[in-house]
C-alpha positions as CSV (number, residue, x, y, z in Angstrom):
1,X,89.2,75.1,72.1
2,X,87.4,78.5,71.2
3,X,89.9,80.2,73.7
4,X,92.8,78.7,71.6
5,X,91.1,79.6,68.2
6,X,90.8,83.7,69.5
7,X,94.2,83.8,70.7
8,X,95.8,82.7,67.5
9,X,93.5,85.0,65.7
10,X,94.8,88.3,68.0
11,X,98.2,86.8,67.5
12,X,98.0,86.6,63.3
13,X,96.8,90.5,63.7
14,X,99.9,91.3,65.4
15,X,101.8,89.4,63.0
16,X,100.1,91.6,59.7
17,X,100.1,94.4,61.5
18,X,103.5,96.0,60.5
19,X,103.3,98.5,63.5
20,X,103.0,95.7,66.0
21,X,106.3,94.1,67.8
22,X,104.0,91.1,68.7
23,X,101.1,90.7,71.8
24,X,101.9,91.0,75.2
25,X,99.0,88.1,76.8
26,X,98.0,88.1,80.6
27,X,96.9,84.9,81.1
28,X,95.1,82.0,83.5
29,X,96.8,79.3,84.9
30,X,97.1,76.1,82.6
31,X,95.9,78.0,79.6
32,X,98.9,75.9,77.6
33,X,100.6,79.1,76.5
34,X,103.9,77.8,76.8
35,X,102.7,74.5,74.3
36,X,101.1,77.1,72.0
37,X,104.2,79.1,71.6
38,X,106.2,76.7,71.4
39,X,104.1,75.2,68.5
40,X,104.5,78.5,66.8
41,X,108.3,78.8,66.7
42,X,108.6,75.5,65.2
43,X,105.9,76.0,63.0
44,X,107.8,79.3,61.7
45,X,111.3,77.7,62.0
46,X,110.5,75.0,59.2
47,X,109.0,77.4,57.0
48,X,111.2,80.0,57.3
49,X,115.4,80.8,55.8
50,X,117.9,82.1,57.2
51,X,116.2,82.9,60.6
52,X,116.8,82.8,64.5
53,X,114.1,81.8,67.0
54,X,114.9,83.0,70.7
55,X,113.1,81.7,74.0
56,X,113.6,83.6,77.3
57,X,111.5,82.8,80.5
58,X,112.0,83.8,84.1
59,X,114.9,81.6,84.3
60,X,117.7,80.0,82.4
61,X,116.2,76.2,83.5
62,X,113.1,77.6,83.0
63,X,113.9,78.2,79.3
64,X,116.0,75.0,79.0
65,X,113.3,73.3,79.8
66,X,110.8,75.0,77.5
67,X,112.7,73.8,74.9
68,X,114.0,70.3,75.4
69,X,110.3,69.0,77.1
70,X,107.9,71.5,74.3
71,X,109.7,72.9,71.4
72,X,111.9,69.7,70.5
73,X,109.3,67.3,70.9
74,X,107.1,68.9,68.7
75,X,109.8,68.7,65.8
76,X,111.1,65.3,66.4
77,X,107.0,64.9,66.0
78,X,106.5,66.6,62.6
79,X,105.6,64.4,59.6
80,X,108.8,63.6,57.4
81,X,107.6,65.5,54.7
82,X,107.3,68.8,56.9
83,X,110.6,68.1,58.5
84,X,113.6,70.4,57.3
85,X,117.1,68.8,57.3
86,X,118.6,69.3,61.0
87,X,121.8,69.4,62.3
88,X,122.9,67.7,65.6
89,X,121.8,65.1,67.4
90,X,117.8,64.5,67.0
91,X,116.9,65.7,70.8
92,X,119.4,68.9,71.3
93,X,119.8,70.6,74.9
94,X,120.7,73.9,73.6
95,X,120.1,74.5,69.9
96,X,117.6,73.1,67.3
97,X,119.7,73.5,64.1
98,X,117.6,73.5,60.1
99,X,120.5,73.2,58.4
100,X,122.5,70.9,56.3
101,X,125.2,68.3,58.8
102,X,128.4,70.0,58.6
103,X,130.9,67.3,57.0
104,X,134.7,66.8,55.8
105,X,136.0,68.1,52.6
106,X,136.9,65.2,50.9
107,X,137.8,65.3,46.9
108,X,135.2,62.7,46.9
109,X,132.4,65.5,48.4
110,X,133.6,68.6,46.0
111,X,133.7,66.8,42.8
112,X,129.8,65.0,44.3
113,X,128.2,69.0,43.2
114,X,124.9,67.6,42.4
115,X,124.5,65.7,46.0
116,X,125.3,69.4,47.4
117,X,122.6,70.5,45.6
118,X,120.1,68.5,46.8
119,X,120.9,68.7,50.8
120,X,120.1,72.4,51.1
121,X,119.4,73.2,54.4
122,X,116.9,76.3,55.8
123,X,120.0,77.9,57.8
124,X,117.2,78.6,61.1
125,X,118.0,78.2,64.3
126,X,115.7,77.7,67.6
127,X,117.4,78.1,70.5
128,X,117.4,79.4,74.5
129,X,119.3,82.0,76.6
130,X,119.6,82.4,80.1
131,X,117.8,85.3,82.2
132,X,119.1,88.9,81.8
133,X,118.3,92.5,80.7
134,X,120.9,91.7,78.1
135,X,120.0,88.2,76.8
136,X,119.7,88.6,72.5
137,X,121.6,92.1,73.2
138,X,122.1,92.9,69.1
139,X,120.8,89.6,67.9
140,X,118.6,89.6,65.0
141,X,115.3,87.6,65.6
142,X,112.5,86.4,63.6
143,X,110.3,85.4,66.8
144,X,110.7,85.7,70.3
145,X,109.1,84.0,73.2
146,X,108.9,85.7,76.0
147,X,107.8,82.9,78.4
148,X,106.8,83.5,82.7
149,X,107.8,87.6,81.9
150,X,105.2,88.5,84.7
151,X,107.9,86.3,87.6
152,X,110.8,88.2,86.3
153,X,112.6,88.3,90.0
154,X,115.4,90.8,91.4
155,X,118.1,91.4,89.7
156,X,116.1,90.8,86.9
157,X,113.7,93.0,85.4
158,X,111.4,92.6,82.1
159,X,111.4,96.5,81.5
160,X,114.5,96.6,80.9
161,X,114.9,92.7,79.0
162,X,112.2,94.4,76.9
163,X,113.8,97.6,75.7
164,X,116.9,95.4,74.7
165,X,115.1,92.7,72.9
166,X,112.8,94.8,71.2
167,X,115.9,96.2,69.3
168,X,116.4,92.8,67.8
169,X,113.2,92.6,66.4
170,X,113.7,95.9,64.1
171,X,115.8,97.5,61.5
172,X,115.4,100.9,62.0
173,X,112.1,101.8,61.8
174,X,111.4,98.4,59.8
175,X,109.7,95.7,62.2
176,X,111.5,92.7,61.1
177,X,110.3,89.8,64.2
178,X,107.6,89.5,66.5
179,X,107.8,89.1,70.2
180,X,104.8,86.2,71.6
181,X,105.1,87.2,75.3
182,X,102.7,85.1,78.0
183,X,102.3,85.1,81.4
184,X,100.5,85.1,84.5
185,X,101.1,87.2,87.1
186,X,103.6,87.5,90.1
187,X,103.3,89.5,93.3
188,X,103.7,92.7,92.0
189,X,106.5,93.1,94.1
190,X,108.2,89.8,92.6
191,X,107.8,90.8,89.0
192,X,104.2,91.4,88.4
193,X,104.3,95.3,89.3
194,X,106.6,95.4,85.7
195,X,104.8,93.2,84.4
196,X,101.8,95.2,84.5
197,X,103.5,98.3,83.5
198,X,104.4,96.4,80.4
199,X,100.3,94.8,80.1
200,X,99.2,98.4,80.6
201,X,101.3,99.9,78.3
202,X,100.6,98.0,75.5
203,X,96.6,99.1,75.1
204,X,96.1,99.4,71.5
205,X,93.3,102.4,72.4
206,X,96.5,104.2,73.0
207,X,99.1,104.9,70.6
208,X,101.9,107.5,69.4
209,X,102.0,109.4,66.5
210,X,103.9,106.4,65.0
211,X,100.6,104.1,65.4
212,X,102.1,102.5,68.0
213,X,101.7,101.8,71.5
214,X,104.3,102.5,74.2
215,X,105.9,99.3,74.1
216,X,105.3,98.4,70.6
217,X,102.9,95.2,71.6
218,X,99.1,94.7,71.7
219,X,98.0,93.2,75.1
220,X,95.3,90.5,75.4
221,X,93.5,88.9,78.1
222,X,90.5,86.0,78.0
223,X,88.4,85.8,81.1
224,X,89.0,82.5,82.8
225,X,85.6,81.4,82.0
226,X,86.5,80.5,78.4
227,X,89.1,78.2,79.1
228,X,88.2,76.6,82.8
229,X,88.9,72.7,82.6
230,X,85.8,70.7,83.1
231,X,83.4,73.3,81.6
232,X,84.3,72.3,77.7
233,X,82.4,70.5,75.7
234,X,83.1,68.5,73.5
235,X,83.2,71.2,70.6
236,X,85.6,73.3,72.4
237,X,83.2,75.6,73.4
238,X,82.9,77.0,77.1
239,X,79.5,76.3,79.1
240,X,79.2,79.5,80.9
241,X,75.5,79.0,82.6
242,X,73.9,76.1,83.7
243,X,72.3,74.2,80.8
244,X,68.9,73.0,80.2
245,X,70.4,69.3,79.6
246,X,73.8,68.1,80.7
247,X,76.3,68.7,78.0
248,X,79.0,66.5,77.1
249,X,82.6,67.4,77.8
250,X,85.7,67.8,76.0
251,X,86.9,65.0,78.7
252,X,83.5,62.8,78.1
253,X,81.9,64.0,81.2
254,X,78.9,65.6,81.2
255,X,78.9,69.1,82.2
256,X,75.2,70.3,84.4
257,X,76.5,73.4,86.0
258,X,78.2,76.5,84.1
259,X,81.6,78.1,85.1
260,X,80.1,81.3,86.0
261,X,77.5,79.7,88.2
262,X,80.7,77.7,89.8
263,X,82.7,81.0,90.0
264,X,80.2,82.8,91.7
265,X,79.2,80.1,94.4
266,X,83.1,79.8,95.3
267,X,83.0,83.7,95.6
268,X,80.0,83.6,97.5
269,X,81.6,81.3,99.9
270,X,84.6,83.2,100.3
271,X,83.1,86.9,101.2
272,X,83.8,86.1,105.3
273,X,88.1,84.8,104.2
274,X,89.1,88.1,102.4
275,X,92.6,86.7,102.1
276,X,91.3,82.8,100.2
277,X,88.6,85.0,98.2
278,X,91.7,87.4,96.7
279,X,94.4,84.7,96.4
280,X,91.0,82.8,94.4
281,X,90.5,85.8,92.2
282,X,94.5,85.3,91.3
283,X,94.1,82.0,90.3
284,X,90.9,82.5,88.4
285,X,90.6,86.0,87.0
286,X,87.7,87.4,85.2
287,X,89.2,90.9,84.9
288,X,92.8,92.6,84.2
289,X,92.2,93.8,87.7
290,X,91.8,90.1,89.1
291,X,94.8,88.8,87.1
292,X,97.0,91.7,89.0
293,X,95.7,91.5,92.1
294,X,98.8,91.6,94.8
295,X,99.4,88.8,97.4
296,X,97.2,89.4,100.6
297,X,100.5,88.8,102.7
298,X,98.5,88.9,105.7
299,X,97.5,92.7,105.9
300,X,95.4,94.1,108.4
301,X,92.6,96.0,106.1
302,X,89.7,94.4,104.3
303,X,91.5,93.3,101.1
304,X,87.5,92.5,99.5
305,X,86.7,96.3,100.3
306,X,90.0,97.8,98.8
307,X,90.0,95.5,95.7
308,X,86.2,96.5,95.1
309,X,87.3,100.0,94.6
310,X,90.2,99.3,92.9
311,X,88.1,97.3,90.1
312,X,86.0,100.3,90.5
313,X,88.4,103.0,89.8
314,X,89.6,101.5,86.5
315,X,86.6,102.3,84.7
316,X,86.8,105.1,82.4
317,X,84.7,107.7,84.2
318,X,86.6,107.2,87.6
319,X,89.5,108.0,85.8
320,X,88.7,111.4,84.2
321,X,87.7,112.1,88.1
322,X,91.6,112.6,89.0
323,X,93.4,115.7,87.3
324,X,97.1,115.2,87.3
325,X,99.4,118.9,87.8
326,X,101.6,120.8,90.0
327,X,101.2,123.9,92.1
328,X,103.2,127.2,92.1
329,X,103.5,130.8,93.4
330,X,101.5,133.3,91.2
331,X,104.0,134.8,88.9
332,X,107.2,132.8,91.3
333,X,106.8,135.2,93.7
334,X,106.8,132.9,97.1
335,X,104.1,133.6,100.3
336,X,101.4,135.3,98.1
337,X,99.1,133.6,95.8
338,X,99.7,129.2,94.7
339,X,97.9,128.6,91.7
340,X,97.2,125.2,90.2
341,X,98.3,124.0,86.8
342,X,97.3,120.8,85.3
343,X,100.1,118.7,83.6
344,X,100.1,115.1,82.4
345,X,103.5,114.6,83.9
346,X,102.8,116.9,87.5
347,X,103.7,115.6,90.9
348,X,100.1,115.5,92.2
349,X,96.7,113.8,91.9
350,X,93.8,115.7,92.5
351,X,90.1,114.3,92.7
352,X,88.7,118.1,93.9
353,X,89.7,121.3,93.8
354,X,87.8,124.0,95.7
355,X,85.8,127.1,94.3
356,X,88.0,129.9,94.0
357,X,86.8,131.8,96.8
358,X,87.9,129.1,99.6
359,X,91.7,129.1,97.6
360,X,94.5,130.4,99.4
361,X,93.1,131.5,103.2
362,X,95.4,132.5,105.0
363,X,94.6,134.2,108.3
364,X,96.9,136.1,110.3
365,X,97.8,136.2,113.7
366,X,100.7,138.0,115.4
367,X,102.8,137.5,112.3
368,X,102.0,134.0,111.8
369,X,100.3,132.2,109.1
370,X,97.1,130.0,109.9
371,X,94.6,128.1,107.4
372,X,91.5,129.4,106.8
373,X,89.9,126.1,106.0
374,X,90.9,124.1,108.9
375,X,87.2,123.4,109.3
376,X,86.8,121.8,106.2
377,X,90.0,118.9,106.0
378,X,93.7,118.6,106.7
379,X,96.4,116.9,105.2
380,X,98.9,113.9,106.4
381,X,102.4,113.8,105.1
382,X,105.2,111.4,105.4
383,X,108.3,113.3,105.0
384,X,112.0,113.1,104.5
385,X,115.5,115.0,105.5
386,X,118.1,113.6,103.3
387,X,117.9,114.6,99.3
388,X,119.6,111.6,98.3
389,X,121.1,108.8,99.7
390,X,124.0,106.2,98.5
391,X,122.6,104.3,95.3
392,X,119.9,106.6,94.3
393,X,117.2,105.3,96.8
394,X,115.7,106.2,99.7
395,X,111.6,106.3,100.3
396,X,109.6,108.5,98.7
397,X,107.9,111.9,100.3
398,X,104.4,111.4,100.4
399,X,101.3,113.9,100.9
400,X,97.5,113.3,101.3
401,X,94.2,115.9,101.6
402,X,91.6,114.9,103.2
403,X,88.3,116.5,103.9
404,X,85.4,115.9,107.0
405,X,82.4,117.4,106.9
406,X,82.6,119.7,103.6
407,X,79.5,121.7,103.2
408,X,81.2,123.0,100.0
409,X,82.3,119.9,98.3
410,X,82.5,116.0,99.0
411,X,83.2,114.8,102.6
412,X,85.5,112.0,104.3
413,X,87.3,112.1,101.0
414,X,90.6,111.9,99.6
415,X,91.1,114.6,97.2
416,X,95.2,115.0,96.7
417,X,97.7,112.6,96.4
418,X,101.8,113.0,96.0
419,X,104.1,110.2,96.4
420,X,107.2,111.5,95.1
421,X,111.0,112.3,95.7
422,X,112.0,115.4,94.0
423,X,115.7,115.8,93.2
424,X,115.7,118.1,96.1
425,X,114.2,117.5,99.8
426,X,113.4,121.4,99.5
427,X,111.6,121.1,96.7
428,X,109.3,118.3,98.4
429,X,109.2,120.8,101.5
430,X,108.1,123.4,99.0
431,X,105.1,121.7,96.7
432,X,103.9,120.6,100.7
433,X,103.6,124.3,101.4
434,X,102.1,125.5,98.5
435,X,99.7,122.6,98.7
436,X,98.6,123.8,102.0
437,X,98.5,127.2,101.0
438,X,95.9,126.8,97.8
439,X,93.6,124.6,99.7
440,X,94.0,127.0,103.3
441,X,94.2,123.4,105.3
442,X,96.9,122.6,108.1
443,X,99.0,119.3,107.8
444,X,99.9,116.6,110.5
445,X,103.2,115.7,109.7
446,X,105.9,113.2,111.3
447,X,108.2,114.5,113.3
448,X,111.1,112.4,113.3
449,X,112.1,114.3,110.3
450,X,112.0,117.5,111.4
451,X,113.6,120.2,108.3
452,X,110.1,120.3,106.9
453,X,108.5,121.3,109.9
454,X,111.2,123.9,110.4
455,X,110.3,124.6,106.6
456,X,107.0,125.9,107.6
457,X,108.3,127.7,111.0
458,X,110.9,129.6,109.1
459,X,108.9,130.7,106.4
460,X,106.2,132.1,109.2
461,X,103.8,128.9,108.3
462,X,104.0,127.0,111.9
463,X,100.3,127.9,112.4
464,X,99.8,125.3,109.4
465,X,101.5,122.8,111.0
466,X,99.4,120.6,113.2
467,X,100.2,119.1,116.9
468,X,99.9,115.6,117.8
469,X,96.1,115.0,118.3
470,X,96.7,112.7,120.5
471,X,97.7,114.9,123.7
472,X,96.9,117.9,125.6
473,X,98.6,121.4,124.5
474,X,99.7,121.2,128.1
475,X,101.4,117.8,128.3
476,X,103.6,118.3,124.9
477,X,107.4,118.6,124.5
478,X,109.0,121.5,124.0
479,X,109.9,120.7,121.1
480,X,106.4,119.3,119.9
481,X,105.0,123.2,121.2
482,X,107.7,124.6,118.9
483,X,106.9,122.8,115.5
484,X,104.0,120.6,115.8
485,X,103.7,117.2,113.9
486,X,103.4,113.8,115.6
487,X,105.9,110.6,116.2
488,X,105.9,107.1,115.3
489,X,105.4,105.8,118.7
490,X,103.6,102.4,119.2
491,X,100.9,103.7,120.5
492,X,101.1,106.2,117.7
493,X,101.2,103.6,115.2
494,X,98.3,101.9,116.8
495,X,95.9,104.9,116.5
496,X,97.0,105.4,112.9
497,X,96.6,101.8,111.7
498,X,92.8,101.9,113.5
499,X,91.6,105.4,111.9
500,X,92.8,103.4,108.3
501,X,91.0,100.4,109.3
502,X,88.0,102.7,110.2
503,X,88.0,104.6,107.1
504,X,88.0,101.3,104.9
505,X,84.7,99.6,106.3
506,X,82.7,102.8,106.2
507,X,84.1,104.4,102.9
508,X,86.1,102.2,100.4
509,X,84.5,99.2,98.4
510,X,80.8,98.9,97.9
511,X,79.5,100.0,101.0
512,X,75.8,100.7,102.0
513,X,76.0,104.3,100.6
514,X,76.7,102.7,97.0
515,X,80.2,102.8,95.6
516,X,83.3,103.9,97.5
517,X,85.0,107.6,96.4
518,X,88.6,107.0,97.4
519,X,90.0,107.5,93.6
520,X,93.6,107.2,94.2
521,X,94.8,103.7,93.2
522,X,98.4,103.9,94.3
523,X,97.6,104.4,97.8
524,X,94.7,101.7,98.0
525,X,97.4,99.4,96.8
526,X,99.7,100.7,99.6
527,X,97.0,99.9,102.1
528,X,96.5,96.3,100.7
529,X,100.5,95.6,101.2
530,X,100.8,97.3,104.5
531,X,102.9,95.6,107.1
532,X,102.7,97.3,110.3
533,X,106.2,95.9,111.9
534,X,108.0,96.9,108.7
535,X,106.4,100.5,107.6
536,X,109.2,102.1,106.3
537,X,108.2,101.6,102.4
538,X,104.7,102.5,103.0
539,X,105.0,106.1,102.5
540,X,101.5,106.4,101.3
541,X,99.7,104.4,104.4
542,X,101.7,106.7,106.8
543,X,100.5,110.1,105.0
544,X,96.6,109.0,104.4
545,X,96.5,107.4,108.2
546,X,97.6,111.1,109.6
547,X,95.5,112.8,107.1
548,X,92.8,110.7,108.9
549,X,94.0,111.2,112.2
550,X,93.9,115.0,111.5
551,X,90.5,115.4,110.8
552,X,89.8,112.9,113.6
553,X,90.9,115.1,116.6
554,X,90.8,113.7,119.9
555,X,92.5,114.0,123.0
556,X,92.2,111.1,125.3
557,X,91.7,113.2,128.5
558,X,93.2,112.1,131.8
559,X,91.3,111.0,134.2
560,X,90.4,112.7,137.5
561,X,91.6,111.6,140.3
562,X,89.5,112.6,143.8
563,X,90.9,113.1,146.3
564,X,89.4,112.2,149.9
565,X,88.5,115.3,152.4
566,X,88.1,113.7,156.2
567,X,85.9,116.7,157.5
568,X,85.1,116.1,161.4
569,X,82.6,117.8,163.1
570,X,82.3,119.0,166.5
571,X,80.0,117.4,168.8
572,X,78.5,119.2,171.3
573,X,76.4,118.4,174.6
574,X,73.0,120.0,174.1
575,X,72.0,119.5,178.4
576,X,71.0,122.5,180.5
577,X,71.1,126.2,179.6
578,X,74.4,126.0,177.5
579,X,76.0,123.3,175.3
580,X,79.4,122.3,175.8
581,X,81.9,121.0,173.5
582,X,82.5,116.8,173.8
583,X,86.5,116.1,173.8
């Protein structure tokens, strides 16, 4: 098939190429990746000395069975003149041995030296190891297949497989085996989120100084349309529109309707069941974007909306919207002037930055800081108390701007993101500060986690620090009049998950307006996962939602209550020259 013919093609590049450690593929279901590396190994094993073959896969019976039902049929199947001498029985379990039979020393066998001669055996070895970071630790390999490296489960993780087995494809600098890795894609929180880290990092439009890419691979994908079973024909070529005459198939059926035409009716009649139209898009990719799509998992947003602008936002010119930096205190002198500094490995996104005279307003009043561009957008934040916690976890801190009606720049937009946990909670406390301070915008923060909101107060900032919107001045704690922010109640929760909901039909996807302008892919993904019973990991939906919620000021105001007056009047009796009073 031609989707066969330009895979082997990219993978004979990576092979020349002596900066390549081999191709990293995201593929479609039943592409018959597995069969064509296995084909490959064995094809390289019998033509190859003194030489190992290695197959991993997201488990040990997963490999196993690689090789007993693929790679070992395909030898036992080789013609007898392509067949190297093997070792072992003719259908091994663990190890398919070129070499000569291992046999008794006999005075018969020494003195025999021209028979020895002629049984010379290729020395190679195929063979399988069971799932691990470590599996092929300081082995020397000619090939390795990387089989099912985008399921890689917990405890498991293909990052870390990968940085040891790509030492045993290399001496030194010298590149001495190539690695054929396939897969499709898990979840991304089963596998696939590595898995695309891995994909992603091997772009070959991206290298190092060396010429290489990050992780020494070249990645590949082939749309789904040039390899869809039942639109072949019979030269192996795909029928992507419908054809003017039926066409025959690779199967001997004809073939009067073209995969895209198919693809886009079953999309068309999926638009109204957002979670079967993005579990379809997994199964039958057409993009990168489609291949990596997450589970729907039952979330409560419009996944077709937040998947539109995530397709969106890959393209090249969405990308050079977001600037990537830090903020500071002019000259590290704290409570004067923040500026920003772009830096490829900073703590926040940006996707606007205001002109300079609406940066750093401050106003004010009695001795207490207040934002000066409260009018324009606010921020949400999801905060933390603890620096670290046992094992090196914990959530992350996250932060979010948002504007409303911006006369000076874009409105209802995102334009900052953070989702980060600093070695430090102060320092988290601190780049929340500063962030306020440069764009002279309040914050609406959680207050179950109070030391950043006593941050602000301390540091004479508590007139950037936002009450719950949701309730009169009058009817708040004393501690909610003493340091603002807003709790995670369920009614709380309710509000928040509705302003997100809101925010995604109007402005995320391709909406009436044209294309959505949320640029921060991290958080859309966040919002596509969200579980509203279990928010603790979903730092980024909690910050955004109160950024929202912020700029969305209400308060639901109580109802009056009248009260009934019973006014009697005195009647009087109106007969003769004066009226008298009726009792």
């Amino acid at each position: 098939r031609e989707s066969n013919r330009i895979f082997f093609i990219f993978w004979e590049a990576c092979k020349a190429d002596d900066r390549s450690y081999g191709m990293c593929y995201l593929k479609n279901r039943r592409s018959g990746f597995s069969f064509m590396s296995s084909a490959e190994s064995v094809a390289q094993a019998t033509i190859t000395s003194d030489a190992r073959f290695g197959i991993l896969s997201k488990s040990g019976s997963d490999a196993k069975k690689m090789f007993t039902d693929k790679v070992v049929p395909i030898s036992t199947n080789y013609p007898f003149f392509f067949k190297p001498i093997q070792d072992g029985m003719d259908r091994p379990k663990t190890e398919l041995a070129y070499r000569v039979p291992a046999s008794k020393l006999t005075k018969k066998s020494i003195a025999n030296t021209e028979l020895q001669q002629e049984l010379t055996g290729l020395d190679t070895t195929i063979d399988w190891k069971n799932t691990g970071d470590n599996s092929y630790d300081g082995e020397k390999l000619r090939l390795l297949v990387h089989d099912e490296s985008g399921k890689w489960e917990k405890p498991d993780n293909i990052l870390n497989s990968w940085r040891v087995t790509k030492t045993c494809l290399r001496l030194g600098r010298r590149i001495i085996g190539k690695c054929m890795m396939g897969s499709t894609s898990n979840a991304l929180d089963k596998g696939g989120g590595n898995f695309k880290k891995l994909y992603r990092d091997s772009n070959v439009t991206e290298r190092n100084a060396n010429g290489q890419t990050k992780s020494g691979m070249y990645s590949l994908f082939i749309p789904m349309e040039w390899n869809m079973e039942g639109f072949i024909d019979k030269h192996g070529m795909p029928v992507f529109r419908k054809p003017q005459r039926a066409v025959e198939g690779i199967d001997g059926m004809d073939i009067d309707v073209g995969v895209l035409d198919y693809w886009e009716n079953e999309v068309d009649s999926l638009k109204n069941d957002p979670d079967a139209l993005n579990e379809f898009y997994r199964q039958f990719p057409r993009t990168e974007n489609h291949a990596f799509r997450d589970e729907s998992k039952n979330t409560l947003f419009n996944l077709s909306r937040l998947y539109e602008q995530i397709d969106y936002n890959d393209g090249i010119e969405t990308q050079r919207v977001v600037q990537r930096g830090n903020f500071s205190w002019s000259n590290g002198k704290r409570d004067t002037e923040v500026v920003w500094t772009p830096d490829p490995k900073g703590r926040f996104y940006v996707s606007w930055i205001p002109p300079r005279e609406l940066r750093n307003r401050v106003v004010d009043k009695n001795g207490t800081k207040h934002p000066g561009n409260e009018h324009i957008g606010a921020f949400g934040c999801d905060s933390y108390d603890i620096s670290g916690t046992v094992g090196g976890g914990g959530s992350n801190g996250a932060l979010h701007g948002f504007t409303k009606i911006n006369f000076d720049g874009p409105s209802n937009y995102f334009f900052l993101e953070y989702i980060s946990r600093p070695q430090t909670a102060e320092i988290f406390y601190e780049d929340v500060l500063m962030a306020c301070v440069f764009y002279g915008m309040p914050v609406l923060a959680e207050n179950n986690k109070p030391r950043l909101l006593y941050h602000f107060k301390n540091r004479g900032y508590r007139g950037f620090s936002l009450s719950r919107p949701d309730k009169h001045k009058n009817d708040l704690s004393k501690a909610e009049r003493e340091l603002g922010g807003i709790p995670s109640s369920s009614a709380v929760i309710s509000i928040h998950a509705e302003a997100i909901e809101s925010y995604i039909e109007k402005h995320v996807g391709f909406t009436n307006e044209g294309s959505g302008n949320m640029y921060f892919t991290r958080t859309l993904l966040d919002w596509a996962n969200y579980d509203i019973n279990n928010r603790t990991k979903y730092d980024a939906t909690v910050s955004s939602g109160f950024a929202i919620m912020a700029n969305n000021r209400y308060v639901e105001q109580p109802q009056k209550v009248v009260k009934e007056i019973n006014v009697t009047f005195a009647k009087y009796n109106n007969g003769g020259i004066r009226s008298s009073i009726l009792r």
